[in-house]
Every structure is written in structure tokens, then in C-alpha cells.
N, C-alpha and C positions, 0 to 999 in steps of 0.2 A: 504493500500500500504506500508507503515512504516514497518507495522509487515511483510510483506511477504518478506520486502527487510532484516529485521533485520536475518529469519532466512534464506537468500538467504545466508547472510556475515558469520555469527555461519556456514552454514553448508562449507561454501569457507575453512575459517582460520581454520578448525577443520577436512576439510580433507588434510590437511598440511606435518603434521609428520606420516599417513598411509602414504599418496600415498609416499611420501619420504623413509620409510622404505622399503615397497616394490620394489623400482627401484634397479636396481639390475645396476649402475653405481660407477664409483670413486666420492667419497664424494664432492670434490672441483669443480667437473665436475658437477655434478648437481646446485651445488651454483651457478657456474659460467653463466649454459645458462638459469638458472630461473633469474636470474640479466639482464643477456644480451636483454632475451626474453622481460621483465617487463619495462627497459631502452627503448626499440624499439615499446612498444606496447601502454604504459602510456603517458611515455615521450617525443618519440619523436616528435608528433607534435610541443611541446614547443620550438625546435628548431629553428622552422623558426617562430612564432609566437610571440615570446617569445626574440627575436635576441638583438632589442635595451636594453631589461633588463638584458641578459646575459655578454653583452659590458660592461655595467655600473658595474656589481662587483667586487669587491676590495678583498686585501689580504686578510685582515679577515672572509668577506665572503668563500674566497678557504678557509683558515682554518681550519674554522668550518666545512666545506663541506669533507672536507679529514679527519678529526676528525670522523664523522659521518662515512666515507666510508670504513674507516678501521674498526672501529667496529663492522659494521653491515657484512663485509666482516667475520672476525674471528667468528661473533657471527652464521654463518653460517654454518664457518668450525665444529663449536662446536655442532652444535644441531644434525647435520646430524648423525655427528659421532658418537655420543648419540645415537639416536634413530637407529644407525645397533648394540649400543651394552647392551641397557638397551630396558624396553618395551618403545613401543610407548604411553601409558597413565601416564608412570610415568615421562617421559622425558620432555612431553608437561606442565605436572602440573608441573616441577623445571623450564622451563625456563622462565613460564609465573610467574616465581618472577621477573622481572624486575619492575612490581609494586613497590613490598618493595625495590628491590636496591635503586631504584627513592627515596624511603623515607631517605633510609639509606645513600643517598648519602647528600640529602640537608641534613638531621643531622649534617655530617660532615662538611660542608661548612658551617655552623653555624648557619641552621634554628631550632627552638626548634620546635620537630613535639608532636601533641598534644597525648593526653592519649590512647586514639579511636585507634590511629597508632603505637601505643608501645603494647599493648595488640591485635591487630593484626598480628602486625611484629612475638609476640610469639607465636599465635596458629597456622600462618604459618611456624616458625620453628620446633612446635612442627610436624606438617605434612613430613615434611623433613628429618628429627630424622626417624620417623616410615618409610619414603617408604627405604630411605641406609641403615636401619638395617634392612628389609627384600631382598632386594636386596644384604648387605653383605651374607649374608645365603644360597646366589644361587651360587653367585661368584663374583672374586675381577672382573671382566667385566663387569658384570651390574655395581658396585659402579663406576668403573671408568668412565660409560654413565652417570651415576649423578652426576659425579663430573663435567664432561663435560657439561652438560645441568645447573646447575647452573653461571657455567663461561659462559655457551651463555646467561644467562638470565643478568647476569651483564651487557655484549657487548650491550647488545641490551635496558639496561638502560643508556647505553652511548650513544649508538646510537640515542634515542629518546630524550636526554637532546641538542646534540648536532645539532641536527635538530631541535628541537622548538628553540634552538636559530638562526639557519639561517634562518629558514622561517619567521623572523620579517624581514627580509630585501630582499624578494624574495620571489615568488610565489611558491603554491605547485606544479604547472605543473615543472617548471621550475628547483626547487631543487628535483622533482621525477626524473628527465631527466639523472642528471647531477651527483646526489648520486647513482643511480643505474647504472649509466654509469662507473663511477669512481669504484666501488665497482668489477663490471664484469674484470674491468683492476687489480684489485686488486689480484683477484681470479686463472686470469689468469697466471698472475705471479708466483702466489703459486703453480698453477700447472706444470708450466713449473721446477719450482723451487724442486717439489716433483718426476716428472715423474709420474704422473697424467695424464693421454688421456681424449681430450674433445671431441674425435670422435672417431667412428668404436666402437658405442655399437649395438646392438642386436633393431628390432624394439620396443618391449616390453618398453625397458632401454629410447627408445627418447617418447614414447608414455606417459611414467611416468611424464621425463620432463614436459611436455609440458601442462600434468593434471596438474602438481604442479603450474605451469606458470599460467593456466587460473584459477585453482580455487583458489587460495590464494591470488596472486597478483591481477587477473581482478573481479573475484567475491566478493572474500574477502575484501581485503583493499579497495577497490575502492567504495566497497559498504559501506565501515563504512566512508570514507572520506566523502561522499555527504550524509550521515547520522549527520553526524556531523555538518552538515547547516540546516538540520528542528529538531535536538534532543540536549538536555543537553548531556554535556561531559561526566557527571557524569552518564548518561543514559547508554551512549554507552560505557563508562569502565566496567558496570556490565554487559553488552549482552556480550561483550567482554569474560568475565571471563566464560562464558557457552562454551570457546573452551575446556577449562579441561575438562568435561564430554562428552562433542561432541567431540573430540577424542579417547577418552578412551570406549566410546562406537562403532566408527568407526570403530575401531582397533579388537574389540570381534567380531563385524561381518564380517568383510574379509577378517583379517588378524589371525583369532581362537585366539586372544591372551585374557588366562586367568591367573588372578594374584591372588597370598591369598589374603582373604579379608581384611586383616590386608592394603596391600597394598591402598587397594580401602580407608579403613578408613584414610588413610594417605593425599589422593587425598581431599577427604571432609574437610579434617582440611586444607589445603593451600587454597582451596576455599571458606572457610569460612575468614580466617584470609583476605586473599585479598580483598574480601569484603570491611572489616572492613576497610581495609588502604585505600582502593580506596572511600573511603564515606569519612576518615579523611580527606586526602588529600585534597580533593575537599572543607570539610570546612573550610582547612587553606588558600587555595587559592583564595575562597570568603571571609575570613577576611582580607586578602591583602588586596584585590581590593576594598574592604568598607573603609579601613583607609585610602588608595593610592591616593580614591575621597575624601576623609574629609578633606584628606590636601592641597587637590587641591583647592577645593572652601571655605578654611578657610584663610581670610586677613591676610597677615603676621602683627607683632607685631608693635602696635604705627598706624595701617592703620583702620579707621573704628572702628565700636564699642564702640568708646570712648564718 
């Protein structure tokens, strides 16, 4: 059952950026009623079930919660946009750096990330170098989709840092509800603010929607969240990283998209490097949690022992 549900969620989040590509919609319009639809379809029973918890949260909960919303909103705007202007295999393999941003972010906030994560960090740079220098070659429109789909993968390492910190203080129903609630107002905005139409597309353009809705959001995600209750994290980060190829294969068969091979060797090196980071990672985070108990159940000084 594991395995059928792991590749039920690979084939969800991997037909993501096709069926995306293929809608023939305004970019923020699609963000918008995949948020809206996800909010009303996840979330909102937490509404009413969920009432006395949603009472009880404080400033810093909104926060974080509007931290999260804007991000994951922009990090939207950015992929969509990507993937109408670079292919859909090289777009998926830049934004699913959010891995290394995560690393590259605790770096900078002063965690020292171990070797494992520095020698990944660079075979997935080195994948990145390769897919914009063949992408330069085609046109400055593909680069600028890469450039695009890395800035979503950044958003969406924000989005993920600033949502593990709300959900110590709130449930996932609860912060699904309320981040993708928040997120749809967010988008809306933008469209109002672009002249963006969230209505009067063609049936095709709502039928896209609405693929993207069920299989990403209800397939996908939802299938890796209750995965994440019978499997290691560190499990489901590497099922995870099989969207790269499960896209990029996606995309050859219904969308004919083919790229030099040069490109493809480019997709192998981020998939590998993330690998690497996503194993590091996971070891610096069980070294945490080994010291965080050692000092838990270690007597402070002059108490016992003596």
C-alpha cells in the first residue's frame, strides 16, 4: 500500500508543471483558483472543526502565516511563468532547488552545514551552469524561465521554512486552511492589480485548473503528508526528488517536449546533488536532536554525579 500510494504522490506533484504548461490561462489566474480550489477542498473543513484553535492564535502566528502566504503566492507567480517560457523538465528540476536554498539559507543564519551539503550544493550548481547555458543558446526567454524558476524555488524555500515554523503552534489542517486561503487573496490582488481575468476562459483553460487542483494539491501533497506519518522524512524527501524525472518524462509524452541531451545531463547533476543535500541535511538534523536530548537529560553542574 506505501509503495502504490508513494507512486500515486510522484505521479500527482510530477504532473504539476505539464498540466500547468498546457493551460492555456493568465499565469496568476491559474495560481489563484489552484489556491482557492486547495483552501476549499483541504482546508476547509478545519474551519469549523478547527474554530477554538483558530481563536486562540496570536500575532506571531498571522506572521508567520502571511510570511508563508506571500511567498508561496510569488513563488507561484514565478514557476508558472517559467514553465510558459523555458521547458517544463528544466523548470521543475530549478525550482525543486528549494532543497539547497533551505541549506543555503541556514548557512547564512549561522548553521555550519556539513561537507555531504557543500559538495552537493556544487554538483547541483554545477546542473544549473549546464541546463542556462543551453537554454542561453535557444534564447534570452528560456534563461529568463530559469531565472524565474530559480527565484520560485527560493519563494518556496521560504515558504517551507516559514510554515515549519507555524505548524509548531497549529495544526496542518488548520495552517492548510488558512495559508492557502491567505495566499488565493494574495493572488487575487495581483490580478486585479495586473489586469489578469480569473474568468471567461475557454472549457479546456478551467479543465486544466482543476487537473492541476486534484492532482498536485489532493493527490500529490496530501498523499506525501499522510506518508509522512508511516515513513522517515528523509524517505519521503528522496521519493520526493523523483518529480525531476517524473516530469520531464511527463512532458516528452504529451507535451513532445524534447531537449539536447546536454540539457537532460544537466537535470541528472541537480538530482544527484539534491540527493546529497537532502541525506546531509537530515544528518545534521538528527545531530540536533541527539545533542538537544543529551542536554536534556544531562544534570546541570554541582547537581548529581558528585
Amino acid at each position: 500500500m506505501i509503495i502504490f500510494l508513494s507512486v500515486l504522490g510522484v505521479i500527482g506533484v510530477s504532473a504539476s508543471g505539464p498540466i500547468m504548461a498546457a493551460t492555456v490561462a493568465p499565469v496568476l489566474a491559474i495560481a489563484f483558483w489552484r489556491n482557492l480550489l486547495g483552501a476549499a477542498l483541504m482546508g476547509g473543513p478545519a474551519l469549523i472543526s478547527k474554530r477554538a484553535e483558530i481563536v486562540a492564535l496570536r500575532w506571531p502566528d498571522y506572521r508567520r502565516l502571511v510570511v508563508a502566504a506571500v511567498a508561496l503566492a510569488l513563488h507561484f507567480a514565478c514557476f508558472i511563468t517559467a514553465l510558459k517560457l523555458t521547458s517544463v523538465a528544466g523548470a521543475t528540476a530549478l525550482v525543486c532547488l528549494q532543497v539547497a536554498w533551505i541549506a543555503l539559507f541556514d548557512a547564512l543564519l549561522g548553521s555550519r552545514p556539513q561537507r555531504a551539503v557543500v559538495v552537493g550544493l556544487g554538483v547541483a550548481l554545477a546542473g544549473v551552469v549546464i541546463i542556462t547555458g543551453f537554454d542561453l543558446s535557444l534564447s534570452r526567454e528560456a534563461l529568463l524561465g530559469d531565472v524565474l524558476a530559480l527565484a520560485g524555488g527560493a519563494l518556496a524555500a521560504i515558504y517551507q521554512m516559514a510554515g515549519a515554523s507555524a505548524r509548531k503552534t497549529m495544526s496542518t489542517s488548520t495552517y492548510t486552511s488558512l495559508c492557502y486561503g491567505a495566499c488565493a487573496l494574495i493572488l487575487l490582488v495581483l490580478c486585479a492589480a495586473t489586469g489578469q481575468p480569473i474568468v471567461g476562459f475557454s472549457p479546456t483553460a478551467w479543465a486544466g485548473i482543476l487537473a492541476v487542483t486534484l492532482m498536485a494539491q489532493i493527490m500529490g501533497h496530501s498523499v506525501f503528508n499522510h506518508l509522512l506519518a508511516v515513513m522517515s522524512p528523509l524517505v519521503v524527501s528522496m521519493i520526493l526528488l523523483l518529480e525531476i524525472p517524473g516530469a520531464a518524462i511527463l512532458a516528452a509524452i504529451f507535451l513532445g517536449e524534447l531537449l539536447p541531451a546536454g540539457t537532460y545531463g544537466g537535470i541528472a547533476l541537480i538530482l544527484a546533488g539534491l540527493a546529497v543535500v537532502v541525506r546531509g541535511q537530515q544528518r545534521l538534523r538528527g545531530r540536533r536532536r541527539t545533542l538537544a536530548e543529551e542536554a536534556a537529560t544531562t544534570p546541570p553542574p554541582g547537581l548529581g554525579g558528585e
